[in-house]
C-alpha positions in Angstrom: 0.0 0.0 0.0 1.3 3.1 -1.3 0.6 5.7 1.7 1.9 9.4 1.6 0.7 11.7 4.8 1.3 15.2 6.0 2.2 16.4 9.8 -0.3 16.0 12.6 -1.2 19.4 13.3 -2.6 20.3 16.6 -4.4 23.3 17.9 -4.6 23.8 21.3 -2.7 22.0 24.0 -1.8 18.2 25.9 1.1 16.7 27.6 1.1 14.3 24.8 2.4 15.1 21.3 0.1 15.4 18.3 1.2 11.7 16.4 0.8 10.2 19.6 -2.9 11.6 20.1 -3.6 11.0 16.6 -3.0 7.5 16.8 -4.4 6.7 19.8 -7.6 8.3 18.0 -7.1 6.4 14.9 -6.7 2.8 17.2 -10.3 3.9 19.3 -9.2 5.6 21.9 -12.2 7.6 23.6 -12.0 11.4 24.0 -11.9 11.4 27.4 -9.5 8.9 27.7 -6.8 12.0 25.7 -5.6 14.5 28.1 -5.4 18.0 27.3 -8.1 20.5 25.2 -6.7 20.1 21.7 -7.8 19.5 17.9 -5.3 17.2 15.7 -6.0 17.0 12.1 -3.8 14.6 9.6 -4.4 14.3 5.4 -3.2 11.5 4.1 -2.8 10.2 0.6 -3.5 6.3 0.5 -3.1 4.3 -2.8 -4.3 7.5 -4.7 -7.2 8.1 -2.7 -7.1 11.5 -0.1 -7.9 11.1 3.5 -8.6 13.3 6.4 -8.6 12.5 9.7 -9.8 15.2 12.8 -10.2 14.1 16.4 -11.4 16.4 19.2 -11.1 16.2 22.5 -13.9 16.0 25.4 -15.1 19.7 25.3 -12.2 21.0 22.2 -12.8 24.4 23.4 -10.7 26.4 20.7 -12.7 26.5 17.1 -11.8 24.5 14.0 -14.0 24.4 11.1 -14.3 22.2 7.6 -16.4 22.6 4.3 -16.6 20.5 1.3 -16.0 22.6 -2.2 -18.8 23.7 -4.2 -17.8 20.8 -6.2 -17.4 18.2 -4.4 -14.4 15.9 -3.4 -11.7 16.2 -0.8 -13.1 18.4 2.2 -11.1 22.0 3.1 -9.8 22.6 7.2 -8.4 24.9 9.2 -8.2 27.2 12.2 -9.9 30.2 10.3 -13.5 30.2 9.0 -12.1 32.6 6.6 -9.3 30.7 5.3 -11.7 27.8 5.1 -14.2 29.4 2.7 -11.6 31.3 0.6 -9.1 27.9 0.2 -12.8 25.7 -0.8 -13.7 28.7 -3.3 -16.9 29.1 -1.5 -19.4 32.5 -2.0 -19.5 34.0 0.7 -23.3 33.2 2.7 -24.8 34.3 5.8 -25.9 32.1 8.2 -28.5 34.1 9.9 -29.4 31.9 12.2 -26.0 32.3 13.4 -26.1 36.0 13.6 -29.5 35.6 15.7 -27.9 33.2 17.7 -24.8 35.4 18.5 -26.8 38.7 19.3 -29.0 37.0 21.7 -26.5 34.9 23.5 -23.3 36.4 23.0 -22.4 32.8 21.3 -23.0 30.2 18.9 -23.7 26.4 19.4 -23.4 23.1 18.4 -21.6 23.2 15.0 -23.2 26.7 14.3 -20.5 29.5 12.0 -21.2 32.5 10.4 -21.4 30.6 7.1 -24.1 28.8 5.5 -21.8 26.2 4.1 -18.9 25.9 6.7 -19.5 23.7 10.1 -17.7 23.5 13.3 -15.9 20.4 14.0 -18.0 18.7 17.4 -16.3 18.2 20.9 -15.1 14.7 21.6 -15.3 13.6 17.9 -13.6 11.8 15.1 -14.1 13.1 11.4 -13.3 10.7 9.1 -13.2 11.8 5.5 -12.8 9.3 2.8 -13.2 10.2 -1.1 -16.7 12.2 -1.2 -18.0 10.7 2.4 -17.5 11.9 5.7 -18.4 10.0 8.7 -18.1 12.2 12.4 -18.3 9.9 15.8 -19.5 11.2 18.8 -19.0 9.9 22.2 -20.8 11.6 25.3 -18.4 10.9 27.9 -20.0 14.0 30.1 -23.5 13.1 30.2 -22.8 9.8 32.0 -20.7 11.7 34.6 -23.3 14.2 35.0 -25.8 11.7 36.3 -23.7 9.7 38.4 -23.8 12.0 41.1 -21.2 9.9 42.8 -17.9 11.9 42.3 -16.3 13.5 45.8 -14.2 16.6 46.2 -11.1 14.6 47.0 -11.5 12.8 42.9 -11.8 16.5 41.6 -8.9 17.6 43.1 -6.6 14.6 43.0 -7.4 15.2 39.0 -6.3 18.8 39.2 -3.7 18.0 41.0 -2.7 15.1 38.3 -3.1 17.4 35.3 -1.1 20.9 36.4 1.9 18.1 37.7 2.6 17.3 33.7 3.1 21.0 33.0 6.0 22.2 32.2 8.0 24.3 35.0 7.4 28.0 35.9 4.6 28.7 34.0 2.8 32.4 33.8 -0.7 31.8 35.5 -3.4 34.6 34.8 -4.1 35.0 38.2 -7.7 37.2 39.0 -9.5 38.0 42.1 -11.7 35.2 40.7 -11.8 31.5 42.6 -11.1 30.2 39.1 -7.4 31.0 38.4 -7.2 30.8 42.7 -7.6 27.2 43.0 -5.2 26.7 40.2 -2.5 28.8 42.2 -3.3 26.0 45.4 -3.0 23.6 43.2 0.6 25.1 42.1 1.8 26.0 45.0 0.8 22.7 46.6 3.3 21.0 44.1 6.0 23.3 45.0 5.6 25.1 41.6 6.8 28.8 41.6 4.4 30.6 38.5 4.9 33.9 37.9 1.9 35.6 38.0 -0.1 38.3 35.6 -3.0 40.1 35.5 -4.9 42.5 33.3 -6.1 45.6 34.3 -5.8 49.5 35.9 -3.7 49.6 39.0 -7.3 50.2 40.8 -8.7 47.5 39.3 -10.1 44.5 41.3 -8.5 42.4 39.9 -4.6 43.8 40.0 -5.8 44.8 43.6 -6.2 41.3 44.9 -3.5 39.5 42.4 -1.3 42.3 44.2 -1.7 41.3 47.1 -1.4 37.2 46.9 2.3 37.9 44.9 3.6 40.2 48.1 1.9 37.2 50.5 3.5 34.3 48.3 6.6 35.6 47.1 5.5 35.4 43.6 7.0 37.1 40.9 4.0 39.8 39.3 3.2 41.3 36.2 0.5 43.6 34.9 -0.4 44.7 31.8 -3.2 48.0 31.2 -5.8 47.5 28.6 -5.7 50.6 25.5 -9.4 51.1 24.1 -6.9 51.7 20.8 -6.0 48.4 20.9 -9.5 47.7 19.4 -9.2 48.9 16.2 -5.9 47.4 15.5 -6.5 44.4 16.4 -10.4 44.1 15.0 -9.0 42.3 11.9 -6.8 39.6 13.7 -9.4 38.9 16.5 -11.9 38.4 13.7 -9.6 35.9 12.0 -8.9 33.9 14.9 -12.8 33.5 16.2 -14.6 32.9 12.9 -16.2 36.5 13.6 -18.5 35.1 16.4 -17.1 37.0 19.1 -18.5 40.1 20.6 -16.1 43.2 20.6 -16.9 43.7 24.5 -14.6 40.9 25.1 -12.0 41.7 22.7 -9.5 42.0 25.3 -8.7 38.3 25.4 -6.2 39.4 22.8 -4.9 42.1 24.7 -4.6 40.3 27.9 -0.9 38.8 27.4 0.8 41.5 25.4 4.8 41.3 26.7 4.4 38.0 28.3 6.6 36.0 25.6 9.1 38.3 26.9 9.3 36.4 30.3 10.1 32.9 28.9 7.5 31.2 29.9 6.4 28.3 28.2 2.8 28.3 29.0 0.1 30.3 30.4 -2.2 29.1 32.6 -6.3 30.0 32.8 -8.8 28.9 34.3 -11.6 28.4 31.2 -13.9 25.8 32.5 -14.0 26.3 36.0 -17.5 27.3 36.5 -18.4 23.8 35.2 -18.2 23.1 39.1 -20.0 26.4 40.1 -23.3 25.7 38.2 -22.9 28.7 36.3 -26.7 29.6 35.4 -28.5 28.7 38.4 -25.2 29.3 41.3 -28.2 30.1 43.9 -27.4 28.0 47.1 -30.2 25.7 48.2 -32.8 27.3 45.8 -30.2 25.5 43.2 -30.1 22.6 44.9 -34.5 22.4 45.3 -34.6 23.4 41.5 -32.5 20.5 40.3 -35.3 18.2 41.7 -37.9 19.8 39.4 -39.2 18.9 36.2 -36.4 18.6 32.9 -37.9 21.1 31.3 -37.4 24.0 33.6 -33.5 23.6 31.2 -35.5 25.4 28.8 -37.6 27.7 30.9 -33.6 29.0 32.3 -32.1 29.4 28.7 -35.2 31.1 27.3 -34.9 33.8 30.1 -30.8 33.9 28.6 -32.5 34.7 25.4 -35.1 37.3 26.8 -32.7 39.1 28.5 -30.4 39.2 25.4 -33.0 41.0 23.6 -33.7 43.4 26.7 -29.8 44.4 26.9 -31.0 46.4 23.1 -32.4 50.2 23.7 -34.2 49.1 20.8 -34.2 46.1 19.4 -32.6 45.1 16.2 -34.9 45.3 13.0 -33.4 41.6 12.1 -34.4 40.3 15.6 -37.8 42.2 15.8 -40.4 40.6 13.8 -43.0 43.6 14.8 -40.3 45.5 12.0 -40.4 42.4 9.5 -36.9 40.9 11.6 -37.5 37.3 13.0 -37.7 37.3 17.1 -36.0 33.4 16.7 -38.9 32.1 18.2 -37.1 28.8 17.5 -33.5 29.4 19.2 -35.1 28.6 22.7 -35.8 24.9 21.3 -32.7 25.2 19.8 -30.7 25.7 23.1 -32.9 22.8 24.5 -31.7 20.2 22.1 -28.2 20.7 23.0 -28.6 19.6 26.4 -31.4 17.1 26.7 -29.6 14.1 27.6 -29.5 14.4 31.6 -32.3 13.9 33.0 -32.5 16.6 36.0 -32.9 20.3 35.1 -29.7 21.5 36.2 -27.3 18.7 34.7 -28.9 19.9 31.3 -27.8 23.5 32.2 -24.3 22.5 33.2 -23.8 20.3 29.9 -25.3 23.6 27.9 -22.1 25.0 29.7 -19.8 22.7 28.8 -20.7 21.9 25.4 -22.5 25.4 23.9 -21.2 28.0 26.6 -17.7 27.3 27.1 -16.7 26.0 23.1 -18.9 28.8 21.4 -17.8 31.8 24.4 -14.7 30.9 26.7 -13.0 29.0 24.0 -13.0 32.2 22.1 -10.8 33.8 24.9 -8.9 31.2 25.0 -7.5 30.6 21.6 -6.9 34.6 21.4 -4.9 34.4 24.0 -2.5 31.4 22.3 -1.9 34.5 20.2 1.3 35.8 22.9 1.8 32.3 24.4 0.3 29.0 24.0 -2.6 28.4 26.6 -3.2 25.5 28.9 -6.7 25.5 30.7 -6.1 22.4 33.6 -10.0 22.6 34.2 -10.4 22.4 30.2 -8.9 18.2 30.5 -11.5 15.5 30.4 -9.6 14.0 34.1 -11.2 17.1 35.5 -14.0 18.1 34.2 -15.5 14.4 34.4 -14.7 14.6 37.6 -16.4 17.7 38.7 -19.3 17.1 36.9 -19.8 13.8 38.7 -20.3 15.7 41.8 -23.6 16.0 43.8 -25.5 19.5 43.7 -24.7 20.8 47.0 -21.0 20.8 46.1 -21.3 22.6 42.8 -23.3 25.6 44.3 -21.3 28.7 46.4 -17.7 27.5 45.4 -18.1 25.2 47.6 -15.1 22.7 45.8 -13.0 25.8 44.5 -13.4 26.6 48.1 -12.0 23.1 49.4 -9.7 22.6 47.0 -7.8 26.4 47.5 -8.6 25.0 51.9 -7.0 21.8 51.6 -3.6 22.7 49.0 -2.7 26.4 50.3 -5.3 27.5 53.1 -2.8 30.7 53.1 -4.9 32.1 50.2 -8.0 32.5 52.0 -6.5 35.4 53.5 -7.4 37.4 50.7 -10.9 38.6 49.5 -13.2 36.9 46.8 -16.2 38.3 45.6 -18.3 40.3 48.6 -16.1 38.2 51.3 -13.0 40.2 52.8 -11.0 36.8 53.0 -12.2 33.9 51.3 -14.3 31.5 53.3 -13.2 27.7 53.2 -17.2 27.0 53.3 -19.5 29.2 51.7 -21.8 31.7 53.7 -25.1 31.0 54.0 -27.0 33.6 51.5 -23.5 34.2 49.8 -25.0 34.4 46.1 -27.7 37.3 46.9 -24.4 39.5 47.7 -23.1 41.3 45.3 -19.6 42.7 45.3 -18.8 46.1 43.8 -15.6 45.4 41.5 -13.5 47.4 39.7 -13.3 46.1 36.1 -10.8 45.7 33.8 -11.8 46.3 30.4 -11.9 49.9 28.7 -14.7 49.4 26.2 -16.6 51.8 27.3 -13.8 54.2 25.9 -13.6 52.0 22.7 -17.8 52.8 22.2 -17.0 56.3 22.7 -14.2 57.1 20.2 -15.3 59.0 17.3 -13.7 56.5 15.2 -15.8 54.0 16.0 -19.0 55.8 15.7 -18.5 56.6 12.7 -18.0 53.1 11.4 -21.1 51.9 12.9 -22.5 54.9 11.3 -20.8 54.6 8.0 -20.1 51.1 7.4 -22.0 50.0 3.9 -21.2 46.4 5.4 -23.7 46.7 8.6 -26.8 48.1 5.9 -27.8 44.1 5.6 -28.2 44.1 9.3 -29.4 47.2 10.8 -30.6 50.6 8.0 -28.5 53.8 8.7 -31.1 55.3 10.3 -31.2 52.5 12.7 -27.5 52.6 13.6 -27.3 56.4 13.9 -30.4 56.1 16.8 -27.9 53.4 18.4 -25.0 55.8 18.5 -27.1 59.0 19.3 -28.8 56.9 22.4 -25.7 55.1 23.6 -26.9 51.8 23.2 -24.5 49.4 24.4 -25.3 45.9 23.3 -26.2 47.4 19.9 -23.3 49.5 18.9 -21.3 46.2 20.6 -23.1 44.3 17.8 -22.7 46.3 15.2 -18.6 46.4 15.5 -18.5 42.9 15.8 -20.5 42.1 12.3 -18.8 45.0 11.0 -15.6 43.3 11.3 -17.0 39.7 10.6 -18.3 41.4 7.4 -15.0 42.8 6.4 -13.4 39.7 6.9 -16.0 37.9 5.1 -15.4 40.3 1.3 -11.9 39.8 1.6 -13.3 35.5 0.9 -15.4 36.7 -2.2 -14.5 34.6 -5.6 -16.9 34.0 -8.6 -19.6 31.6 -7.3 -18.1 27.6 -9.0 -20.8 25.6 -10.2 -21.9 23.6 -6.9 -22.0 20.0 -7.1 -24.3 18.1 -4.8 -22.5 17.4 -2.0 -22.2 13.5 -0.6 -24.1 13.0 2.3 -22.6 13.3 6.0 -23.2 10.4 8.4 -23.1 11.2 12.2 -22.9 8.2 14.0 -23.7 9.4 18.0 -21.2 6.8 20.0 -22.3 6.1 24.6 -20.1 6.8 26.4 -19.3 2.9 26.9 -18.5 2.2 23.5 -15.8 2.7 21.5 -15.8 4.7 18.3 -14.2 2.8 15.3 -11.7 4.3 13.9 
């Protein structure tokens, strides 16, 4: 057999190399069983016939995205929606169910782009491309540990614990006032690892306040690094590149966050994407949390259609594309939508926490995340499948308040509750009764407020002939003279989608009918084939 193949690439990160993952993918390996949060993608020539092979890990935070040329044949991949569309020869095509989807939720799901044509590669999947058909295996590895309800602080944290031992020494750890990037520090510190620390953010900030003060108390060496609203602009078309276009210009500043930090020789940077898998993050309200997850399945879909009504609310005036009272479409559908994403557990609040996992964290935080392996590449120890399984095998009542962040900073470096968290002047190792109706008042970070108000940006929302599909002139300037936040936020982040998105444009190639696209859904228990 006559075989000719190309490199294993990989996006993302694991303590194993790419060929390795690759073939352990290739021989059945299941996703959870591959540490790290990565994509590996291999083409292969075998006895004159092309082959691709993709395999994702458990939640594959960072996006990757394939399409099949108008006419047919060997299927186009990459990192770049962009790319994707321009290398296949595609025209370019809204997908405006996407655009909904994004302006409501600040995200996309499932296998959702900004392109008719173009898909997301799934989480914990292996694409298998062979002449004109393409075959994708699932396996649902977090469902099952969702509904065990057997897991136990000590199995969370021996997995943390297991994971941030194979990185490699003195890595930079973005280090917040948060619990997140906290319990990683523990976790650290507990193994006798010496990080050096960095956070974004004004000297006032919250953040930089507290980080501050847990570098004099540890010994730690500290960096900071100020946000520039003009940063924004030059940035726009490289943040655009890297995300597909599906990320809202408010949270830009994942880009900006490590500028400098190659400098310090690191080799990695630390985050702590994914931590809020074991903090319940839609429904974090104590024991009203804990009742609710005893209620019927379908209160899932009562919680994310309130996420959608309150995306619309954050709009002085809603959108004419999202309004049908002004011949838009309300997305009466993308409720339902968010449902079927999550409806294999069976209680209410297992469903929200795999919408987390699987919608929130790969269409939102992965986002961040692969903006930041712009300065250095990112690991996320709460992002590998030995932890996340692991906390989302835990009961309710330790999933509400903190209450394992909490244990796990308690039991590895109880010297960090000295320092405040939240509304709590030092951080409790339990969490106070009532705790999640307090609210603190924190300093932020980000200067977008600045970037909204810079004439410069006006006047593109204003001006832009890309943003007429979307919103009429008329509309935009009543967005600009009202200050309306979530709209002008929109309207910069299609603007630059749209930018990105003529720069793709060829001639239209006759479209052959594409071969159809099995998806075989794999349990947990079995073994894709490979």
């Amino acid at each position: 057999m006559e075989e000719m193949s190309s490199a294993v690439s990989m996006v993302g990160w694991s303590p194993q190399p790419a060929t390795q993952l690759m073939a352990r993918a290739r021989a059945g390996a299941a996703p959870e069983d591959l540490p790290g949060d990565f994509v590996v993608a291999q083409d292969r020539l075998r006895d004159g016939r092309h082959e691709t092979t993709i395999a994702t890990s458990l939640l594959s935070c960072r996006p990757y995205y394939w399409t099949r040329p108008p006419e047919g044949g060997v299927i186009v991949h990459g990192t770049s929606l962009f790319d994707v569309v321009r290398r296949a020869g595609l025209p370019w095509r809204w997908n405006d169910d996407a655009v909904r989807t994004l302006a409501l939720i600040r995200h996309l799901v499932d296998d959702q782009t900004l392109h008719r044509d173009v898909r997301r590669v799934p989480a914990g999947a292996l694409l298998e491309a062979q002449g004109g058909a393409v075959m994708i295996t699932r396996h649902d590895a977090l469902t099952p540990a969702l509904a065990g309800d057997d897991g136990t602080d000590d199995d969370a944290i021996a997995a943390l614990l297991e994971v941030v031992a194979e990185l490699p020494d003195r890595p930079l750890l973005a280090l917040t006032a948060g619990l997140d990037s906290r319990a990683l520090l523990a976790a650290l510190l507990h193994l006798g690892r010496r990080p050096v620390l960095w956070t974004a953010g004004p000297p006032e900030s919250t953040d930089v306040q507290v980080a501050a003060a847990i570098a004099r108390d540890t010994g730690l060496e500290h960096h900071t690094v100020a946000l520039d609203p003009r940063d924004w602009p030059q940035h726009a078309a490289d943040i655009t590149r890297r995300t597909g276009g599906a990320y809202p210009a408010g949270d830009w500043h994942s880009r900006m966050l490590f500028a400098g930090a190659a400098d310090l020789g690191c080799p990695v940077v630390l985050k702590g994407s994914n931590g809020e898998l074991a903090r319940s993050f839609y429904a974090d309200a104590g024991t009203v949390a804990r009742l609710a997850d005893h209620g019927p399945a379908r209160a899932a879909r009562t919680r994310l259609a309130i996420t959608v009504r309150r995306g619309r609310a954050a709009y002085a005036r809603t959108p004419s594309f999202l309004d049908p009272a002004r011949g838009g479409d309300s997305a009466p559908w993308l409720p339902e939508l968010l449902a079927q994403t999550c409806r294999a557990p069976r209680r209410p609040l297992d469903r929200l926490d795999h919408f987390y996992a699987l919608q929130r964290v790969r269409g939102f935080v992965g986002m961040g995340v692969c903006l930041s392996d712009a300065d250095l590449p990112v690991a996320g120890p709460f992002l590998d499948a030995r932890w996340a399984l692991a906390a989302a095998a835990l009961p309710r009542r330790r999933k509400v308040g903190g209450a394992l962040h909490r244990a796990t900073i308690a039991w590895l470096a109880p010297q960090l509750l000295r320092h405040p968290s939240g509304a709590e002047a030092h951080l409790r190792p339990t969490a106070p009764r009532g705790g999640w109706l307090r609210r603190a008042h924190d300093v932020g970070t980000s200067p977008f407020a600045r970037v909204l108000a810079d004439p410069g940006t006006l006047e593109t929302i204003r001006r832009s002939p890309h943003l007429t599909r979307f919103a009429p002139a008329t509309e935009r300037d009543t967005m600009v003279t009202g200050h309306d936040r979530a709209g002008m936020e929109l309207m910069l982040t299609l603007h630059a989608a749209a930018e990105a998105a003529a720069q793709t444009r060829r001639p239209a190639p006759s479209r052959a009918q594409p071969a159809a696209i099995r998806t075989t859904p794999v349990s947990a228990a079995t073994t894709p084939s490979a």
